[in-house]
C-alpha positions as a Markdown table, in Angstrom:
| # | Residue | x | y | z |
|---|---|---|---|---|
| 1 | Unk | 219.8 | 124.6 | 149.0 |
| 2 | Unk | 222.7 | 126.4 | 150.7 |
| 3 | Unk | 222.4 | 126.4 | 154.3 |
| 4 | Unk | 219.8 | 123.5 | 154.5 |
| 5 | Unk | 219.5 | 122.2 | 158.0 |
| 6 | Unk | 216.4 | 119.4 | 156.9 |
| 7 | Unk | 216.8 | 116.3 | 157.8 |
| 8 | Unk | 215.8 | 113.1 | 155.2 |
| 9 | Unk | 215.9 | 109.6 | 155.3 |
| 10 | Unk | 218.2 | 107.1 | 154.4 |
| 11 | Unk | 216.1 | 106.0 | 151.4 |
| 12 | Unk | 214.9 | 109.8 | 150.3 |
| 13 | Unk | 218.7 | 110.4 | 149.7 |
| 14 | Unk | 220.1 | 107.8 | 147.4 |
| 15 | Unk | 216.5 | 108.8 | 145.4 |
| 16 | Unk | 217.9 | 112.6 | 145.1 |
| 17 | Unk | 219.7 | 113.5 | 142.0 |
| 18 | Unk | 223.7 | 113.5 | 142.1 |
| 19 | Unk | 223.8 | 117.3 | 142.0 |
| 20 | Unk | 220.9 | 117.6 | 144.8 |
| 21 | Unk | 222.8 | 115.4 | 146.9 |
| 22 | Unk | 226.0 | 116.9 | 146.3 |
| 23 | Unk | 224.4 | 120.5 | 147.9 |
| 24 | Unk | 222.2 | 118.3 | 150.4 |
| 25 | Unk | 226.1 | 117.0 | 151.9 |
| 26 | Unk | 227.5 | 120.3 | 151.5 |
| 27 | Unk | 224.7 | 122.1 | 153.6 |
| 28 | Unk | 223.6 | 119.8 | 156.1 |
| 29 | Unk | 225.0 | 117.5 | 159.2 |
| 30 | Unk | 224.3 | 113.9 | 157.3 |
| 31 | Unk | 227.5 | 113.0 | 156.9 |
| 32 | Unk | 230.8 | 113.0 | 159.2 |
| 33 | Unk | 234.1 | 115.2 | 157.3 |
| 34 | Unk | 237.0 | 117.1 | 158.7 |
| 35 | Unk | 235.5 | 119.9 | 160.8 |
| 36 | Unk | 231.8 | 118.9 | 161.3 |
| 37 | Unk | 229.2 | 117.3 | 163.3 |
| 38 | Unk | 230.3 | 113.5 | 164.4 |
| 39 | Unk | 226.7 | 112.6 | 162.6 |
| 40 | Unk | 225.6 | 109.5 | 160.3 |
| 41 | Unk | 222.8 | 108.1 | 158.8 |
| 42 | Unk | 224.1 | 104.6 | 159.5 |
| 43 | Unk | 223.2 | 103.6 | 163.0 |
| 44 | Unk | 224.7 | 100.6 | 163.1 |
| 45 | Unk | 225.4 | 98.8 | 167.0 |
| 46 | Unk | 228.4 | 97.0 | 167.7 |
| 47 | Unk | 227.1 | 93.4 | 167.8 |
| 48 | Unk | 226.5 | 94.7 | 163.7 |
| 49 | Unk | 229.7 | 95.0 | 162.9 |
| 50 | Unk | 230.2 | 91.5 | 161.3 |
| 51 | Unk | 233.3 | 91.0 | 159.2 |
| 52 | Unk | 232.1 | 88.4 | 156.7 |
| 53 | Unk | 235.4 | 89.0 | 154.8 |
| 54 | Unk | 239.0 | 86.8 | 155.5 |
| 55 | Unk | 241.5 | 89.2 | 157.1 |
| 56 | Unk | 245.7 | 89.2 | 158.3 |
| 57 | Unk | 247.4 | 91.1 | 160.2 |
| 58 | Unk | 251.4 | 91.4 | 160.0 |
| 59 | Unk | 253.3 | 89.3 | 163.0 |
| 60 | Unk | 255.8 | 92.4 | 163.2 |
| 61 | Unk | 259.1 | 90.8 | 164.7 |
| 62 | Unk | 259.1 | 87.4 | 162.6 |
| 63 | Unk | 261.3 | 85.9 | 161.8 |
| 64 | Unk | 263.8 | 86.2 | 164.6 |
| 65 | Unk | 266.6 | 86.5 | 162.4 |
| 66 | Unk | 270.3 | 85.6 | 163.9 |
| 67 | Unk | 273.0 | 88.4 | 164.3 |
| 68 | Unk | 275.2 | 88.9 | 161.0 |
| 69 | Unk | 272.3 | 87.7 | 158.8 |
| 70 | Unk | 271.9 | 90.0 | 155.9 |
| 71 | Unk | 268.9 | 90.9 | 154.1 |
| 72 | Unk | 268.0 | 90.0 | 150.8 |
| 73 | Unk | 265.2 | 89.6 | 148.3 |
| 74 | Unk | 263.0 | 86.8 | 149.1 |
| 75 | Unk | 262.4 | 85.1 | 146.0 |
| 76 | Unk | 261.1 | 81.3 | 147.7 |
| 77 | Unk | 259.0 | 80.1 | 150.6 |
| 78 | Unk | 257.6 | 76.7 | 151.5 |
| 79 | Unk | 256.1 | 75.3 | 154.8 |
| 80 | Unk | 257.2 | 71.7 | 155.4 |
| 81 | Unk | 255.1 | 69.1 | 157.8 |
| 82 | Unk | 256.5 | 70.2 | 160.8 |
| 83 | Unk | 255.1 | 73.7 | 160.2 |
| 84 | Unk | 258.8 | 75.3 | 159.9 |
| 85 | Unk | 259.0 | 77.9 | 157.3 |
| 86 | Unk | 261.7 | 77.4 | 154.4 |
| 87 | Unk | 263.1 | 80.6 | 152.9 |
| 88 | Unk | 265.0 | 80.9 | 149.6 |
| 89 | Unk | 266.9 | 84.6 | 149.6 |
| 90 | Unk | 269.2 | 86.1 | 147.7 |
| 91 | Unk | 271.5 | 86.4 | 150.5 |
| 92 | Unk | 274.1 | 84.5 | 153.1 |
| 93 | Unk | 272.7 | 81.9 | 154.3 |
| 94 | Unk | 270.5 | 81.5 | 151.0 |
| 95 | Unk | 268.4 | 78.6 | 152.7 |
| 96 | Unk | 267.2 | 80.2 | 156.6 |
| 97 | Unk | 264.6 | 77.8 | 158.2 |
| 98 | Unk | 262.5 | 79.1 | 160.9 |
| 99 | Unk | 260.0 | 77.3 | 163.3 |
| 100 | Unk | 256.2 | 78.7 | 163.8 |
| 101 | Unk | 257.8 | 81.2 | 166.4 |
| 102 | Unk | 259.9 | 82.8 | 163.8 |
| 103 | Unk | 263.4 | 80.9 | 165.9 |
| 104 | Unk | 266.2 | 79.8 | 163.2 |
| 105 | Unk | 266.9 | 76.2 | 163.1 |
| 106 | Unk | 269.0 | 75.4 | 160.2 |
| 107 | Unk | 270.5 | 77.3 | 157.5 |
| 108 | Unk | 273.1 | 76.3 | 154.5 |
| 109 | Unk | 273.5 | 76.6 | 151.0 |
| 110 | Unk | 276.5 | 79.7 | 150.8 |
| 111 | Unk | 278.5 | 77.6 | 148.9 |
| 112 | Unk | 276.2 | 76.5 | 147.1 |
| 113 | Unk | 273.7 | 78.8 | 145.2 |
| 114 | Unk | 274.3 | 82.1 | 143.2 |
| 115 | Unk | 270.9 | 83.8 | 142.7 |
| 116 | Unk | 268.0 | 82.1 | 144.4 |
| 117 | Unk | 264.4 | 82.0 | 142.9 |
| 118 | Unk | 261.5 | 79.3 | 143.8 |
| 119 | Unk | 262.4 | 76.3 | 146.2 |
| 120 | Unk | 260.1 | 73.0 | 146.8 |
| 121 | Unk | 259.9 | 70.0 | 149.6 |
| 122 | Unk | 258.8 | 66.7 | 148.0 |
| 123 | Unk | 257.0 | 64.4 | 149.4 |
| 124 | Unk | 260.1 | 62.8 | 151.0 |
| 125 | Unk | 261.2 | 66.3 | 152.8 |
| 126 | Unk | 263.8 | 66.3 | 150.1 |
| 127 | Unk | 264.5 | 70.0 | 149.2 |
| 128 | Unk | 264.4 | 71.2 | 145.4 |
| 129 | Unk | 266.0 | 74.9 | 144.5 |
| 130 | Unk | 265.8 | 76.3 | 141.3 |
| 131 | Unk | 269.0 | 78.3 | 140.9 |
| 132 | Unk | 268.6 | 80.5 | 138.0 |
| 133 | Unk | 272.5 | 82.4 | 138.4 |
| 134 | Unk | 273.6 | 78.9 | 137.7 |
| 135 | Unk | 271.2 | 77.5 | 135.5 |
| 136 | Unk | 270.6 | 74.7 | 137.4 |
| 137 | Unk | 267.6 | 73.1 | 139.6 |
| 138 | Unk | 269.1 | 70.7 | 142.5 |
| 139 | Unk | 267.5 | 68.6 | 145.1 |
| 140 | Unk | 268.7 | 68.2 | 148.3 |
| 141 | Unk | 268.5 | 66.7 | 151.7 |
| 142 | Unk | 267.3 | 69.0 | 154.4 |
| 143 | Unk | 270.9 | 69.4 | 155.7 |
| 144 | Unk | 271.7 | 70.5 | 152.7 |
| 145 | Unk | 273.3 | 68.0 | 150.9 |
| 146 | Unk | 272.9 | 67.9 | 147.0 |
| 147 | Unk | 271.5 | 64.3 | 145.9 |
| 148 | Unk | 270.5 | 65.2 | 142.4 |
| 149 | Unk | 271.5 | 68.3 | 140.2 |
| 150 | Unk | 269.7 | 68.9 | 136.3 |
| 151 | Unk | 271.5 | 71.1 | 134.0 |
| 152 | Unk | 274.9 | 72.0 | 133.6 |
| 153 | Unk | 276.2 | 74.5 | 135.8 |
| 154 | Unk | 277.3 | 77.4 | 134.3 |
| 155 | Unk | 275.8 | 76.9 | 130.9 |
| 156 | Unk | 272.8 | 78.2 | 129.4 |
| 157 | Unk | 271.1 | 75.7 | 126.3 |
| 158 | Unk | 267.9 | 74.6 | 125.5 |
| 159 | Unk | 268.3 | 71.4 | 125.2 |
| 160 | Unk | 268.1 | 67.7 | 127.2 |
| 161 | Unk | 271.2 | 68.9 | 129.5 |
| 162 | Unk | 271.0 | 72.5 | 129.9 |
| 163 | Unk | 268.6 | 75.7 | 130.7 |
| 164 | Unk | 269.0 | 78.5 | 130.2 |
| 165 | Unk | 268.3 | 80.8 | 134.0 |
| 166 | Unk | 265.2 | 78.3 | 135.3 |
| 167 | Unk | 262.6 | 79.2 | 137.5 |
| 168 | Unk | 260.7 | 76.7 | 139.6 |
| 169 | Unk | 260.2 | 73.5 | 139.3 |
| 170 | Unk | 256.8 | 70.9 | 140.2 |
| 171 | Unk | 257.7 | 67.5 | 141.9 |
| 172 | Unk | 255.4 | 64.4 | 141.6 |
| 173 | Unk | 255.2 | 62.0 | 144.5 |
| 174 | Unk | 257.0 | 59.8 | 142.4 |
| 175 | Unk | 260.0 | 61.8 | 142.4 |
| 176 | Unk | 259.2 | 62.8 | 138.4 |
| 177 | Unk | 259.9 | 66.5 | 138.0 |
| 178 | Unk | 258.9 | 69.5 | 135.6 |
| 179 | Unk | 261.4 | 72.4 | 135.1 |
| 180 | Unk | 259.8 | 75.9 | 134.3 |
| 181 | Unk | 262.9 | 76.8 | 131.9 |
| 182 | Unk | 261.8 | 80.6 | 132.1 |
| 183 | Unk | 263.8 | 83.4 | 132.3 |
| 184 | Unk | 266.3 | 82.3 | 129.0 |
| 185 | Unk | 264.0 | 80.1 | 127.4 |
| 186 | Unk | 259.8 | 79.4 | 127.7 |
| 187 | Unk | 259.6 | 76.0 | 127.7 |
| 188 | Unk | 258.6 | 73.1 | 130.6 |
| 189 | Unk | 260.9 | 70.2 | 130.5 |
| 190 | Unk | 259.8 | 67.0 | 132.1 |
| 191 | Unk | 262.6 | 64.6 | 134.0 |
| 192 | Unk | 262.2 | 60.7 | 135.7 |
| 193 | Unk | 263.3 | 60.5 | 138.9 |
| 194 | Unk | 266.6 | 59.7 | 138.5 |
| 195 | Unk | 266.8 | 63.5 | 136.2 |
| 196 | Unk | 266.2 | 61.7 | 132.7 |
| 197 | Unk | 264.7 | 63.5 | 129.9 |
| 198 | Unk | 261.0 | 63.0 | 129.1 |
| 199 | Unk | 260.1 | 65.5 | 127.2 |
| 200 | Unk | 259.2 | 68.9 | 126.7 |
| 201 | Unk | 257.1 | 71.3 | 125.4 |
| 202 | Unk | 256.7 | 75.4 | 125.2 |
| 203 | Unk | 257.9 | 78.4 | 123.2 |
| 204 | Unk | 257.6 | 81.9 | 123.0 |
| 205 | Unk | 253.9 | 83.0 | 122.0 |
| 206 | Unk | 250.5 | 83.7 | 123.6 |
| 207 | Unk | 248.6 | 80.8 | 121.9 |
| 208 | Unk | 247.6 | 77.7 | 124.6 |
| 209 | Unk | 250.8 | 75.8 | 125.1 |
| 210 | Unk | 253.1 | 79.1 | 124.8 |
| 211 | Unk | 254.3 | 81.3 | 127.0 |
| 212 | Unk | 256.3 | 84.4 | 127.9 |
| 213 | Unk | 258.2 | 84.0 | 131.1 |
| 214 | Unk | 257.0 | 81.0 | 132.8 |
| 215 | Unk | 257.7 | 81.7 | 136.2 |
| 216 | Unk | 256.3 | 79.1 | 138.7 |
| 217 | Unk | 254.9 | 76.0 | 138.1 |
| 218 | Unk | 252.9 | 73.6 | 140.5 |
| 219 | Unk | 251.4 | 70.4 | 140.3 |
| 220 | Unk | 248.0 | 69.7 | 142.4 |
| 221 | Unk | 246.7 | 66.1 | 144.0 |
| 222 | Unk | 245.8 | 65.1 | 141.1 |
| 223 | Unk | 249.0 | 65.5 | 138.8 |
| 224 | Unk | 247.4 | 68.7 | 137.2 |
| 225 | Unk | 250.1 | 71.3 | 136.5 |
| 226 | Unk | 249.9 | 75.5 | 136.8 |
| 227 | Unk | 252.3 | 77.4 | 135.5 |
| 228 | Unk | 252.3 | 80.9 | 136.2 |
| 229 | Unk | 252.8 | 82.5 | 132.6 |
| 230 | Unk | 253.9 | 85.8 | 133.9 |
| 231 | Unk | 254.6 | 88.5 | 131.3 |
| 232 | Unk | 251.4 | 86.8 | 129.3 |
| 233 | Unk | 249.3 | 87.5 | 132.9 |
| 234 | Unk | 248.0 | 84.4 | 132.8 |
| 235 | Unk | 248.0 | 80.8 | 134.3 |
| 236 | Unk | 248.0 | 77.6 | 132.1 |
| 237 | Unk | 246.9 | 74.6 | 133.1 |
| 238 | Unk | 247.7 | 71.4 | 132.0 |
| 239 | Unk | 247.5 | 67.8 | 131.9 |
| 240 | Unk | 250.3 | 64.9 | 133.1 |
| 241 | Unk | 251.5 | 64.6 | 129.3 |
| 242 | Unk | 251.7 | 68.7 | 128.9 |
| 243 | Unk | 247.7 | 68.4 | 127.4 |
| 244 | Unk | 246.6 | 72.7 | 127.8 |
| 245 | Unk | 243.4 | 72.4 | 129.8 |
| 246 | Unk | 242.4 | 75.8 | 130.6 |
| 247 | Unk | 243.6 | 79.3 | 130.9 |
| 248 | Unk | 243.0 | 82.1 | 133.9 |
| 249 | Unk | 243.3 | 85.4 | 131.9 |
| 250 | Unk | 242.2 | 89.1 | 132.9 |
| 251 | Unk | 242.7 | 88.5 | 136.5 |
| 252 | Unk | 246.1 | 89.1 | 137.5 |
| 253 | Unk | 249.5 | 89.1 | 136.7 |
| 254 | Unk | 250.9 | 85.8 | 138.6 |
| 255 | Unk | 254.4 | 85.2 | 140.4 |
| 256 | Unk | 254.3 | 82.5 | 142.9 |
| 257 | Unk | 251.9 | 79.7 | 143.2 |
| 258 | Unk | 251.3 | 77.4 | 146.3 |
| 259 | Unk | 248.6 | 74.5 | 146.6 |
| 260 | Unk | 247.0 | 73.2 | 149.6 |
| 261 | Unk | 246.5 | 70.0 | 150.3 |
| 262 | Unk | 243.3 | 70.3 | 149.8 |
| 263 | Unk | 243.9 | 71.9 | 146.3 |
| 264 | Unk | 243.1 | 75.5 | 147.1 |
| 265 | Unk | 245.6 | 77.3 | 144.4 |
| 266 | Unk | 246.9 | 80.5 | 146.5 |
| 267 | Unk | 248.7 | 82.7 | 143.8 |
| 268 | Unk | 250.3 | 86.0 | 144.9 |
| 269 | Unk | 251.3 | 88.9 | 142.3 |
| 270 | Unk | 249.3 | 91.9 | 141.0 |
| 271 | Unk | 246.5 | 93.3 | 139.1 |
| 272 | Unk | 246.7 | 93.2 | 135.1 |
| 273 | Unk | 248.4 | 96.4 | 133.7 |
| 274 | Unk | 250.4 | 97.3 | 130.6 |
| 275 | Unk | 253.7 | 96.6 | 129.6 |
| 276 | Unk | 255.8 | 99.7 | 131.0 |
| 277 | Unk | 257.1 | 102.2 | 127.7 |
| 278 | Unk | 260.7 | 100.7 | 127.3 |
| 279 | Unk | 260.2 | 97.8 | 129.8 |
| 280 | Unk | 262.0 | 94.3 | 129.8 |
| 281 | Unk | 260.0 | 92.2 | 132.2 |
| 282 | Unk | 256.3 | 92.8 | 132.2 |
| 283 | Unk | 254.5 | 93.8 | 135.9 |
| 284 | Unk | 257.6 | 95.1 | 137.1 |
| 285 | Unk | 257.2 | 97.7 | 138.8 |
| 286 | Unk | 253.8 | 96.4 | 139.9 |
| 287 | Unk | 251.3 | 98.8 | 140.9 |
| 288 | Unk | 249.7 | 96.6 | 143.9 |
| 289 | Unk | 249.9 | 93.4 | 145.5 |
| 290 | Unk | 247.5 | 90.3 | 145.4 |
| 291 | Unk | 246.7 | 86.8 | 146.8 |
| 292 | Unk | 244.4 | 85.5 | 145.2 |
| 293 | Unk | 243.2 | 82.0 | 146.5 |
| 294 | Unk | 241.4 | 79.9 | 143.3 |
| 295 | Unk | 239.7 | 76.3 | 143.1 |
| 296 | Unk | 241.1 | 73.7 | 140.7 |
| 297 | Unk | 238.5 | 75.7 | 138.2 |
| 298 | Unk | 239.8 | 78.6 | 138.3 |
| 299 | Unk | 237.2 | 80.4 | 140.3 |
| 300 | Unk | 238.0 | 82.6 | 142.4 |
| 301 | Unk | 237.1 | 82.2 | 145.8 |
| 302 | Unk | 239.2 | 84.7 | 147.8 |
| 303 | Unk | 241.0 | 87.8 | 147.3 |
| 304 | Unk | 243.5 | 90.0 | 149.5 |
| 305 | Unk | 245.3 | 93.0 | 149.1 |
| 306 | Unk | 248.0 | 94.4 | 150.6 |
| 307 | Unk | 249.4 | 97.9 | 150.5 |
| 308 | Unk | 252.4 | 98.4 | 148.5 |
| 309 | Unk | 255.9 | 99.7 | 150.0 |
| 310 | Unk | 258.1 | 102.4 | 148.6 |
| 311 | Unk | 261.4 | 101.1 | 147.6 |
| 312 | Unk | 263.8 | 101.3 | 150.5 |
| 313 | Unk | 261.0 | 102.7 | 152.9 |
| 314 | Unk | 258.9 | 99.8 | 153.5 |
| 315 | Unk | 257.0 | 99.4 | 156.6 |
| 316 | Unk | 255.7 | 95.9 | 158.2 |
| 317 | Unk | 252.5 | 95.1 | 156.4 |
| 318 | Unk | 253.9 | 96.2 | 153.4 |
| 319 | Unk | 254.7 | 94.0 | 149.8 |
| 320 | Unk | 257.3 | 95.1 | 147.1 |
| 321 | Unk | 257.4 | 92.9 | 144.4 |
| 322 | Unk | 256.0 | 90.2 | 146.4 |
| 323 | Unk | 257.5 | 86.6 | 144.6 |
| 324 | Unk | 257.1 | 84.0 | 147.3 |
| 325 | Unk | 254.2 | 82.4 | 149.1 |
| 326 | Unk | 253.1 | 79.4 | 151.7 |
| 327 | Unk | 250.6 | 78.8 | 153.9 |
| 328 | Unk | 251.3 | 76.8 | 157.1 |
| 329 | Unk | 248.1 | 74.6 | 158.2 |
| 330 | Unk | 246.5 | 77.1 | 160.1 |
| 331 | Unk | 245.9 | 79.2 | 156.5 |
| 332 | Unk | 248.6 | 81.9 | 157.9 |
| 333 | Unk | 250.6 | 83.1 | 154.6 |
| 334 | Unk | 254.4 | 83.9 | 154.3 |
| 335 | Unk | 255.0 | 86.2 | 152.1 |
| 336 | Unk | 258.8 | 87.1 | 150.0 |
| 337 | Unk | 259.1 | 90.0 | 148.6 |
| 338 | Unk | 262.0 | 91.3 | 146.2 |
| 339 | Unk | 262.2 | 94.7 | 146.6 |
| 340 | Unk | 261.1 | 94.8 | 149.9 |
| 341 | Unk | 264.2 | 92.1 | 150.7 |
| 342 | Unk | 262.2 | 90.1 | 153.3 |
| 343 | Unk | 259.6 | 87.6 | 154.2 |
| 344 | Unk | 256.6 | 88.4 | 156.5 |
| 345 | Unk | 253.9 | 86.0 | 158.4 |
| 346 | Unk | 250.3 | 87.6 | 157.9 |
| 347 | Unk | 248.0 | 85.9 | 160.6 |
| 348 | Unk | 244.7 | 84.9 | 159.3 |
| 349 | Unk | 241.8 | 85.9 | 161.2 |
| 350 | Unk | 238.0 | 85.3 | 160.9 |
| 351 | Unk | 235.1 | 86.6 | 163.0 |
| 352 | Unk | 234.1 | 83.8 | 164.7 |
| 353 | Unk | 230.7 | 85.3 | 164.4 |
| 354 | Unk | 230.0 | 85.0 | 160.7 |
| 355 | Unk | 228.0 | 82.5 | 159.5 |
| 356 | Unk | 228.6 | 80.6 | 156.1 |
């Protein structure tokens, strides 16, 4: 069929063989490559072009950040009710909050925090850091001022008064509090509001109940915990008492989690992989980056991807070892990355003329 100029339909190709179509592309002007005719068999018109699909774009330029402020990995993020945009980073200032436009307003915490890792706003605006260099979770007021500290600083334990490098940490409305005690231990630990023991629960192990590296944990409307079981790539889900409810396996490998007010679970990390020959913390280096937006089910109801940067060459857009995430109100994500040592707004955008 070498040299074959005949033109067929649409539906007479995809009926041909693989290897008839293979010489059919090679010979004739049916398809557009490097070097030949600008042809298609796709004649699609503009007012065709419907994007059903969610998109962002990167807000290159955000955050404004001050002269002498460093860069460092981005390990927290959350979005308080006036829209500004908290930042935990592994850096000086550690705590850097920004309005919508991206303009610093307040920042604090050098004193303060070692190695940064997730950060929370309670339903009070009162500001909760998990500090894992430390081994300490605090809350604070929004200046900065530490009102309540669990653990003992300095001293890693698995018991009533001490963790052992902590992760995150999910705050009731009533001020009640569970610890993800994950890095040094794999355990949640559950506190009053005035920081006394409840109870816990958790150990090393892949059965329900167990985990390996529980690295964020969140708690929906309805007092319904996630924890992101990272180096088990999955998420548990539990009850108020530490009841195992469900598990989200074969679907990614989770690092951050953020939920909605409406109780959309948005959870950023990677697609499930093998443990690296020789490798201490499972996922790492990822191979891509995901958010993956669930329901309370665990269905999945939205997926983005976003290229992944080269270490120490990464270009706006770009995720490397993305840890943080929050949404402002507009659905707009804010995105922390380790590697990449910086936190980037991605503008959601919908075409206004898709139909649900």
């Amino acid at each position: 069929m070498a040299g074959l100029k005949k033109r067929v339909s649409r539906r007479e190709f995809l009926r041909m063989g693989a290897g008839s179509a293979g010489a059919l592309l090679a010979g004739s002007s049916l398809v557009s490559c490097a070097g030949s005719k600008k042809e298609s068999v796709y004649k699609n018109k503009p007012e065709d072009h419907i994007n059903l699909a969610t998109w962002y774009t990167c807000e290159e330029g955000w955050p404004k950040k001050p002269a002498g402020f460093g860069c460092g990995a981005v390990a927290g993020a959350a979005v308080d009710g006036e829209e500004n945009v908290w930042v935990f980073t592994r850096t000086k200032p550690p705590v850097q909050v920004y309005n919508p436009e991206g303009k610093l307003i307040r920042s604090w915490g050098d004193d303060l925090v070692k190695t940064a890792h997730y950060m929370k706003i309670d339903k009070q605006n009162n500001i909760w850091i998990a500090d894992c260099g430390t081994h300490l979770v605090r809350k604070c007021s929004r200046e900065g001022k530490v009102l309540l500290t669990l653990g003992t600083e300095g001293v890693a334990g698995d018991d009533k008064k001490h963790f052992n490098l902590p992760t995150d940490m999910a705050v009731l409305p009533n001020g009640e509090v569970f610890v993800s005690d994950g890095y040094g231990n794999n355990r949640i630990v559950h506190f009053d509001a005035k920081g006394r023991f409840i109870k816990q629960w958790g150990k090393k192990g892949v059965r329900p109940g167990e985990f390996h590296t529980p690295h964020c944990i969140q708690v929906d409307s309805t007092g319904r915990l996630y924890v992101a079981d990272r180096s088990n790539g999955r998420v548990q889900v539990f009850d108020y008492d530490g009841k195992f409810l469900a598990g989200w396996r074969d679907i990614m490998v989770p690092w951050g989690i953020w939920i909605s007010e409406k109780d959309d679970i948005w959870i950023c990390g990677s697609t499930p992989m093998t443990w690296e020959e020789g490798g201490e913390v499972f996922g790492c280096p990822p191979k891509d980056q995901l958010v993956i937006k669930f329901n309370r089910e665990g269905k999945v109801l939205q997926i983005s991807s976003f290229p992944k940067g080269k270490d120490k060459k990464e270009r706006p857009g770009e995720l490397n070892w993305v840890h943080g995430i929050a949404l402002d109100s507009k659905g707009n994500l804010y995105l922390g990355d380790i590697m990449g040592k910086r936190i980037q707004k991605f503008v959601r955008h919908t075409d206004p003329r898709a139909k649900a």
